[in-house]
KOLRO-997624 format. One record per residue (C-alpha): residue in one letter; z negated, y, x negated. Coordinates in steps of 0.02 Angstrom, whole numbers, always signed. Example, Ala and Ser with C-alpha at 12.3 -4.5 7.8 and 13.67 -1.06 7.14 Angstrom:
residues 2
+---+--------+--------+--------+
! r !     up !  north !   east !
+---+--------+--------+--------+
! A !   -390 !   -225 !   -615 !
! S !   -357 !    -53 !   -684 !
+---+--------+--------+--------+
//
This chain:
residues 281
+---+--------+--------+--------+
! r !     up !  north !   east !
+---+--------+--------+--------+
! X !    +25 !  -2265 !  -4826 !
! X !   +121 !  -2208 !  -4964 !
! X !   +298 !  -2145 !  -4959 !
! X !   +449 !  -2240 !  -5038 !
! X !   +462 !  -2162 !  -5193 !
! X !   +327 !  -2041 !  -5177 !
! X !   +154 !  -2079 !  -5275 !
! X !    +54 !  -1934 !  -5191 !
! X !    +18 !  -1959 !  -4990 !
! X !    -30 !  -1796 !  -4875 !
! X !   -184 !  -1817 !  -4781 !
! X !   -199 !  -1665 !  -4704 !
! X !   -109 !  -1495 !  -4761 !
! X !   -189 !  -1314 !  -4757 !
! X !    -60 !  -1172 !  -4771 !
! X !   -199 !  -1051 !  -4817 !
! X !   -239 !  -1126 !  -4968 !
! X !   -175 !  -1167 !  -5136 !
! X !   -295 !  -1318 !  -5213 !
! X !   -302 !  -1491 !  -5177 !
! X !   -421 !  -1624 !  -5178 !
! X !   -326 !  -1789 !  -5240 !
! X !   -423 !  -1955 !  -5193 !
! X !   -394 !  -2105 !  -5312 !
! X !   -444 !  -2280 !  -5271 !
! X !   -516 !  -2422 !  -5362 !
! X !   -413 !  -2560 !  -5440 !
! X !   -356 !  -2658 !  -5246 !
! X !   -303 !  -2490 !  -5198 !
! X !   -418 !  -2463 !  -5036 !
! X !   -406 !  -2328 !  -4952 !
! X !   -529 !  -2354 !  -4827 !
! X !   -679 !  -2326 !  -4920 !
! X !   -648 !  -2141 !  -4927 !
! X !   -655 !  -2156 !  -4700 !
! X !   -836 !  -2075 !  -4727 !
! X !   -805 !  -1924 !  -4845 !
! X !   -641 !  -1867 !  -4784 !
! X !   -690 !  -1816 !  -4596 !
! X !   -862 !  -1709 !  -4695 !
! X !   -700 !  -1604 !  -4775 !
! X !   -636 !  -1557 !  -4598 !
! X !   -679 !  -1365 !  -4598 !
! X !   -666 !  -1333 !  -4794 !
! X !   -499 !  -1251 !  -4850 !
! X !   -412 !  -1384 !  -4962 !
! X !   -272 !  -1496 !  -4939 !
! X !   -306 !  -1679 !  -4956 !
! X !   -184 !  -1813 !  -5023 !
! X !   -212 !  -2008 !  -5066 !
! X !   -145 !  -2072 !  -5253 !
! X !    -64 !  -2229 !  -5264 !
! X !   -158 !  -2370 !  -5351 !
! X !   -115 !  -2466 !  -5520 !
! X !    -19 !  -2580 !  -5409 !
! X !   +165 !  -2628 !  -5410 !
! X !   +253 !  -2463 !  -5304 !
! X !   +448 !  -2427 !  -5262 !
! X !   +438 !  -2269 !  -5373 !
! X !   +422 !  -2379 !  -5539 !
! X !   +576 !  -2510 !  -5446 !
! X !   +436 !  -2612 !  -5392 !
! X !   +371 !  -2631 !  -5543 !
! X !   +161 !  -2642 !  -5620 !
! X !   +127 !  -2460 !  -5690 !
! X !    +23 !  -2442 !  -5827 !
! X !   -126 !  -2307 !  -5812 !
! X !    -46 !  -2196 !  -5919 !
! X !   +106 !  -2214 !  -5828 !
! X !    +43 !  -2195 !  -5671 !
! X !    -55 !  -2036 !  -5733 !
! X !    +88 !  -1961 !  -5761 !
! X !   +204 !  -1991 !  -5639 !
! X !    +80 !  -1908 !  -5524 !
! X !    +53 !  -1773 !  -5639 !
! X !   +250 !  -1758 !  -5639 !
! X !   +242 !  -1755 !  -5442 !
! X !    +87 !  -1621 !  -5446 !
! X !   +180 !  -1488 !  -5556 !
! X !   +328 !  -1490 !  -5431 !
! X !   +189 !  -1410 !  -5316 !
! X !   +110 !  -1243 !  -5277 !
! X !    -58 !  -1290 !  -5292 !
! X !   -162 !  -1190 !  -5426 !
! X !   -339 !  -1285 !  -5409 !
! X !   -321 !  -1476 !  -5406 !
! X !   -495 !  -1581 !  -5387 !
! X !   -460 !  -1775 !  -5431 !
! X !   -584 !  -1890 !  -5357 !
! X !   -589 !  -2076 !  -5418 !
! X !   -673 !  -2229 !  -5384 !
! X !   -706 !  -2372 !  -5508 !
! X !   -565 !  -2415 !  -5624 !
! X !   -461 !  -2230 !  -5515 !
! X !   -576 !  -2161 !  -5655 !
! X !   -447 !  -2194 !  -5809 !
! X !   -303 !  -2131 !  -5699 !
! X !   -397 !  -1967 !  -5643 !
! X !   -439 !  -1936 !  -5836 !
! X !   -256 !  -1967 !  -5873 !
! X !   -212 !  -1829 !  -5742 !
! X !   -321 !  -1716 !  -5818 !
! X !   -270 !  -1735 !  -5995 !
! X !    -95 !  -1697 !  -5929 !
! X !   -131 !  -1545 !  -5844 !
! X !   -271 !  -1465 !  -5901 !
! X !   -215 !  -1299 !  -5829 !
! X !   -216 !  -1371 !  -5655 !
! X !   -348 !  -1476 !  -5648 !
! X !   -528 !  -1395 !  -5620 !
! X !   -619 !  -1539 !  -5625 !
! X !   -644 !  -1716 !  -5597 !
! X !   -754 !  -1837 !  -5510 !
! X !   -788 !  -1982 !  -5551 !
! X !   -882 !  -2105 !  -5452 !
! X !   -941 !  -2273 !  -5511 !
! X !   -822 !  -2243 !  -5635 !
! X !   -927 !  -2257 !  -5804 !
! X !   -821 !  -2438 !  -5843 !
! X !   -866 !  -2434 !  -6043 !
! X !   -951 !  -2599 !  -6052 !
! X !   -805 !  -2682 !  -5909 !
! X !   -649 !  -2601 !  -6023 !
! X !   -725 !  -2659 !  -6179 !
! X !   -722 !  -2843 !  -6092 !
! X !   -557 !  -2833 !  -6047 !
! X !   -506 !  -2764 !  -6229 !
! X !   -642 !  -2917 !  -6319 !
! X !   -679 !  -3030 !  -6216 !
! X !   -741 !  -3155 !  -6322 !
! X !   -864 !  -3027 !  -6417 !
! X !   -922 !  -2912 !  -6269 !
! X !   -972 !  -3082 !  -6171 !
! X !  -1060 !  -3137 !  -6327 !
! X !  -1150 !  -2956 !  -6361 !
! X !  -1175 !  -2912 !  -6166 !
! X !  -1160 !  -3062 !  -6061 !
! X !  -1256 !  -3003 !  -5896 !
! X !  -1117 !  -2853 !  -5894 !
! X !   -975 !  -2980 !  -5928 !
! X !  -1010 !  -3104 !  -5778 !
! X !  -1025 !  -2953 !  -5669 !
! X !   -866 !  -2883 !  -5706 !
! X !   -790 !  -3080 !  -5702 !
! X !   -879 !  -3097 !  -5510 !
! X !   -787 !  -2915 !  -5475 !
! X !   -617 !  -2957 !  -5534 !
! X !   -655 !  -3150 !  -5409 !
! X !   -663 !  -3026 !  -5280 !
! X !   -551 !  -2921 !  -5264 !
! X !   -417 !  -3023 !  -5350 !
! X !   -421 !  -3195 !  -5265 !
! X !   -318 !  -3217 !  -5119 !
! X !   -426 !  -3218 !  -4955 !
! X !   -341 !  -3244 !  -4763 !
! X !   -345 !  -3098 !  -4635 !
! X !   -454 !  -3186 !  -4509 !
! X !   -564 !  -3257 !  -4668 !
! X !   -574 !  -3056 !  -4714 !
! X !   -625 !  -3024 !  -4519 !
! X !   -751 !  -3160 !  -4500 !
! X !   -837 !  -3083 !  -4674 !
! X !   -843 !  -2931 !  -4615 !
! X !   -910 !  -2981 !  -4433 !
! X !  -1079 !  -3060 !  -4523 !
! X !  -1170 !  -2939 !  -4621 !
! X !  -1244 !  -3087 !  -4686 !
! X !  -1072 !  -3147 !  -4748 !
! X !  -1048 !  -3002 !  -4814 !
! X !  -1198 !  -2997 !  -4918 !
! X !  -1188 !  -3170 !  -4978 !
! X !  -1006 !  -3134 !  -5036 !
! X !  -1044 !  -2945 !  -5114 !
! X !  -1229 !  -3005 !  -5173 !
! X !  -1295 !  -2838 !  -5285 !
! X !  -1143 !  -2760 !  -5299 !
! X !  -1170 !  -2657 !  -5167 !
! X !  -1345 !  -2596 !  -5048 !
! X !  -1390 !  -2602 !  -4885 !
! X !  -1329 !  -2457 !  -4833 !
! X !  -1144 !  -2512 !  -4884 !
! X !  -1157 !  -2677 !  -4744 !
! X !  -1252 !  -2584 !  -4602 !
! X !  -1116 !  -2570 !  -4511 !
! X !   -956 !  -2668 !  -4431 !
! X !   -848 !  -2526 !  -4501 !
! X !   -936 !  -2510 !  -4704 !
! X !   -907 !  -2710 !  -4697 !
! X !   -719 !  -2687 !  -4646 !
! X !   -693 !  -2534 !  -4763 !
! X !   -765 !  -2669 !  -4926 !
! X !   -671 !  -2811 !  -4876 !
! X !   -508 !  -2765 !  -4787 !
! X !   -398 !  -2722 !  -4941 !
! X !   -495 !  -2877 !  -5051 !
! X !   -400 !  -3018 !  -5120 !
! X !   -213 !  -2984 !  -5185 !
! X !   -156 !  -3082 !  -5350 !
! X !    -70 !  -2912 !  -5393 !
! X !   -250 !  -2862 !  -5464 !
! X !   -262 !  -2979 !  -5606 !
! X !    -79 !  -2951 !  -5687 !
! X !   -137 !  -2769 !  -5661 !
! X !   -301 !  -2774 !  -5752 !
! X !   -188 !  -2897 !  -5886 !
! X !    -57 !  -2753 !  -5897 !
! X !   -211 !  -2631 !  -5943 !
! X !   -323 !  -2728 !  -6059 !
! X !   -314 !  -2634 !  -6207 !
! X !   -318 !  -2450 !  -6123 !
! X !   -498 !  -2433 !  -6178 !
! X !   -442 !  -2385 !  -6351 !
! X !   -310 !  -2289 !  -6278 !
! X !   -436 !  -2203 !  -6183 !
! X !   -557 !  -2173 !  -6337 !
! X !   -418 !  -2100 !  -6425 !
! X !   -395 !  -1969 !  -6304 !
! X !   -551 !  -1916 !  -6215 !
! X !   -616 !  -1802 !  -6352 !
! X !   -431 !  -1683 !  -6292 !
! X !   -500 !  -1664 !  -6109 !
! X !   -544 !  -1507 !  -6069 !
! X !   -588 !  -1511 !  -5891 !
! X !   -762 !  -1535 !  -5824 !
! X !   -795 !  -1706 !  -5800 !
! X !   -921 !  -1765 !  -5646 !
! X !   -991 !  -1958 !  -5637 !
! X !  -1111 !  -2006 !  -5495 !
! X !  -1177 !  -2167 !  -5535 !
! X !  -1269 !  -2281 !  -5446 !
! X !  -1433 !  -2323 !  -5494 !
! X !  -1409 !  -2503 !  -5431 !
! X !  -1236 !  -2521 !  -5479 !
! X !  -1225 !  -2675 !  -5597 !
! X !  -1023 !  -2611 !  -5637 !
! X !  -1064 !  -2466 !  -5683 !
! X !  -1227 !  -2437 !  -5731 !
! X !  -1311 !  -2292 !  -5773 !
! X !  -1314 !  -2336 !  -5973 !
! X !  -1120 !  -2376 !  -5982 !
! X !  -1080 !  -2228 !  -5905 !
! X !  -1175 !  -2113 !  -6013 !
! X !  -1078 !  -2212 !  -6159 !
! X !   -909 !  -2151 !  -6090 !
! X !   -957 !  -2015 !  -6045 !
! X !  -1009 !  -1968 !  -6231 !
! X !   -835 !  -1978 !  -6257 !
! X !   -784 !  -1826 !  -6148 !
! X !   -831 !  -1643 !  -6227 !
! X !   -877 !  -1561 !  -6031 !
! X !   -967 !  -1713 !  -5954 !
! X !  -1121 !  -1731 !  -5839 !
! X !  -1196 !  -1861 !  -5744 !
! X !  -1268 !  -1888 !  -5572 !
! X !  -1404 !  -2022 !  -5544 !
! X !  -1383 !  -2089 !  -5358 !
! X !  -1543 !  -2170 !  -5300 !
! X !  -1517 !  -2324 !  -5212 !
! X !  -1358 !  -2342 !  -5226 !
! X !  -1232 !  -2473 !  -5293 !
! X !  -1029 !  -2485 !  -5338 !
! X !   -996 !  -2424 !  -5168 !
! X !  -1047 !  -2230 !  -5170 !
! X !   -934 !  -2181 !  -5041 !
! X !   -978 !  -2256 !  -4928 !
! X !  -1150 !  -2283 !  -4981 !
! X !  -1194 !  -2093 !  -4998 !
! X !  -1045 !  -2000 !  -4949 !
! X !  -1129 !  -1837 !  -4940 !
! X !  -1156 !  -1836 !  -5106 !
! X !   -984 !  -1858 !  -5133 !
! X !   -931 !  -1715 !  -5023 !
! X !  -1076 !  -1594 !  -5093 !
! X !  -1004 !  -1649 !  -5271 !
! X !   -817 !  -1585 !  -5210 !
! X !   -866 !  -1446 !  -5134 !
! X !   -981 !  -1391 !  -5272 !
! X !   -812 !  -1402 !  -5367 !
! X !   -702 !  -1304 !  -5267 !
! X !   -809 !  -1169 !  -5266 !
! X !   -839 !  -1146 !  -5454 !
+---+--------+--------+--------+
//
């Protein structure tokens, strides 16, 4: 989906308009869980683009960007545009890249959104493992079921038959996600589909430490900073995102009821209502 050197894929292009709405996915780079918000964006003015995950991609030579680096060589690729009001929307672990895009362009970027992206108590694992498993241990073997997931390799037809069963599905995903998230063929498909590439874990090795890379820069960003959480997101919960979030100066929270590390496709009007709310600031 994305081009051969290119970071930044067109969704859909409006001539009549000069801002963008740049979606970021989570950590196994899928796409698909954006299928229910990006059709509610049909008749509003903004050009829409996919960013590349922290995966291996041509435009490093194939090699495993680091957040920062990946922030920005997509910043690089924005500035070489005309666009003068530039939304990022991120999901999960998208969160530290979309904050790295708007530390680098703080002129361009109005604001970002960040959804089930309050990670403190997950990046502090990564960075101590040994003392955040020992001081929050609940959090810890959450994040360790998380990383199972999406990092260990899983067949196609496996991935199929998971996603046929919604009660596969749930015994797989267990709280991560609610109801609403398995309901149908197509939500299953969307979780499950892009689940289950080795890549993740040298990624999420390559980016251990960026927590204190992150605390070291969040007090600079200047750009209004959005996180919808999900009040039944074990991830990200409601009290480690209000801890990262404490480290941005223009942040505010939004408590989704009912829903879990999923939002968009859990509640993706709230997700288009928070974009739109945005773009017309």
């Amino acid at each position: 989906m994305y081009g051969d050197k290119g970071l930044l894929s067109s969704i859909r292009t409006d001539d009549n308009t000069s801002s963008l709405v740049l979606f970021l996915p989570g950590l196994s780079g899928n796409l698909y869980q954006w299928d229910l918000v990006i059709p509610k964006l049909i008749d509003v003015p903004v050009n829409l683009a996919y960013g590349a995950p922290i995966l291996p991609h041509p435009a490093f030579g194939g090699a495993r960007p680091t957040v920062t680096q990946l922030a920005r060589a997509m910043s690089s690729e924005i500035r070489e545009t005309s666009y003068d009001k530039v939304i990022v929307v991120a999901h999960s672990v998208g969160a530290f890249v979309a904050l790295g895009i708007a530390r680098e362009l703080p002129k361009s970027v109005q604001s970002v959104i960040l959804i089930n992206g309050g990670l403190s108590g997950v990046a502090r694992f990564l960075d101590r493992p040994a003392h955040e498993l020992l001081a929050r241990p609940r959090t810890c073997l959450t994040a360790l079921r998380l990383f199972v997931l999406v990092s260990a390799p899983v067949p196609s037809a496996v991935k199929r038959a998971i996603a046929n069963s919604e009660k596969s599905s749930r015994f797989l995903l267990g709280n991560l996600v609610s109801d609403s998230a398995l309901d149908t063929q197509a939500r299953r498909r969307s979780l499950v589909e892009k689940a289950g590439s080795s890549k993740v874990l040298r990624a999420l090795w390559d980016n251990r430490h960026h927590w204190n890379e992150f605390t070291c820069y969040a007090g600079d960003i200047s750009t209004e900073v959005i996180f919808l959480v999900g009040d039944e997101d074990p991830v990200s919960s409601e009290r480690d995102t209000r801890e990262m979030a404490a480290f941005l100066p223009h942040a505010k929270l939004s408590l989704l009821e009912g829903v879990g590390h999923a939002a968009p496709l859990e509640t993706a009007d709230a997700v288009v209502e928070a974009i739109i709310c945005s773009l017309n600031v």
